[in-house]
C-alpha positions in Angstrom: 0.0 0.0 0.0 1.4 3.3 -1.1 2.1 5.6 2.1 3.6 8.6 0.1 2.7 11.1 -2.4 4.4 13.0 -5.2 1.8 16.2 -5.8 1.2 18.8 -8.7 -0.4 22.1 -7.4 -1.8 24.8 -9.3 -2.6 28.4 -8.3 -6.5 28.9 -8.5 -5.2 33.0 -9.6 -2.3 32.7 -11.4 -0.4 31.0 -14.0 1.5 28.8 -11.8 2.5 24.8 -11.1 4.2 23.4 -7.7 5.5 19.8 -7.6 6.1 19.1 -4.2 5.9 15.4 -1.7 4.4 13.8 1.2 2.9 11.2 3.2 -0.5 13.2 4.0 -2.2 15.4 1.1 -4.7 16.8 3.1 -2.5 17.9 5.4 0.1 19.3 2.8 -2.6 21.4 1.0 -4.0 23.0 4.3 -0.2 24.0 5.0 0.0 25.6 1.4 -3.4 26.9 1.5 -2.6 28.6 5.2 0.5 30.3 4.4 2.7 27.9 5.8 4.9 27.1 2.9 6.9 30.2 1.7 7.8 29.0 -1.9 3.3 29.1 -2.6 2.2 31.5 -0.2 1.8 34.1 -2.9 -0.4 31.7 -5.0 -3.2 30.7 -3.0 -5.5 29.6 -3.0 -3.5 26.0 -4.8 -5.4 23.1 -5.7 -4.0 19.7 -5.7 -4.7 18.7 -9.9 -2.6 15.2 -9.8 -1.0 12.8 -7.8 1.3 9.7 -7.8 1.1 7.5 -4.5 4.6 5.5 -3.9 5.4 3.4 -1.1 8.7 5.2 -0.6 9.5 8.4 0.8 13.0 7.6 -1.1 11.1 7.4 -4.3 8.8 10.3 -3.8 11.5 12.2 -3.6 13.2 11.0 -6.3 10.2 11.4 -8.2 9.6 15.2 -7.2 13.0 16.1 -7.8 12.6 14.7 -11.5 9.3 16.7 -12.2 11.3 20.0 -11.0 13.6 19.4 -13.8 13.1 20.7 -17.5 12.2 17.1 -19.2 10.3 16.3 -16.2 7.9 19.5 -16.6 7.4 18.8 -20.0 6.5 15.3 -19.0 4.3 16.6 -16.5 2.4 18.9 -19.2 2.5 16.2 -22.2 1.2 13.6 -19.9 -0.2 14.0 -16.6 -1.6 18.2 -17.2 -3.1 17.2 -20.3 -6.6 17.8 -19.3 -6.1 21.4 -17.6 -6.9 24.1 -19.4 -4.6 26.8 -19.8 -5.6 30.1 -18.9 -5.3 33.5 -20.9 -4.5 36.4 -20.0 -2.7 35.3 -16.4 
């Protein structure tokens, strides 16, 4: 059973993707969504728009530090964005 999460977040007001992991979602989102992570705070309100679940913190990290790379964004836009709309004029 998977106990850890690689997550995609995107700004609800601006143009704007976070990668980021963890081993509770819920959790993670209320810390972006309260201010508690400085990296998003000018960004909320986020919503989470994809996950992975891993059973390994090791790969969930390994995994996140991928998608912050420049092949794994585009990954991440070819593949697993493919259904978000982009929006104009943000």
């Amino acid at each position: 059973m998977p106990d850890w999460y690689v997550y995609i977040l995107k700004s609800a007001k601006k143009d704007f993707i976070y990668v980021g992991s963890t081993n509770n979602l819920q959790r993670r989102l209320f810390e972006h969504n309260g201010g508690l992570v400085q990296s998003t705070n000018a960004y909320r309100p986020l919503e989470i728009v994809a996950y992975i679940a891993v059973r390994t913190e090791r790969r969930a990290r390994e995994l996140e530090r991928y998608f912050k790379t420049g092949s794994g964004k585009a990954v991440l836009k070819k593949r697993i964005l493919t259904d978000e709309v982009p929006r104009s004029g943000t």
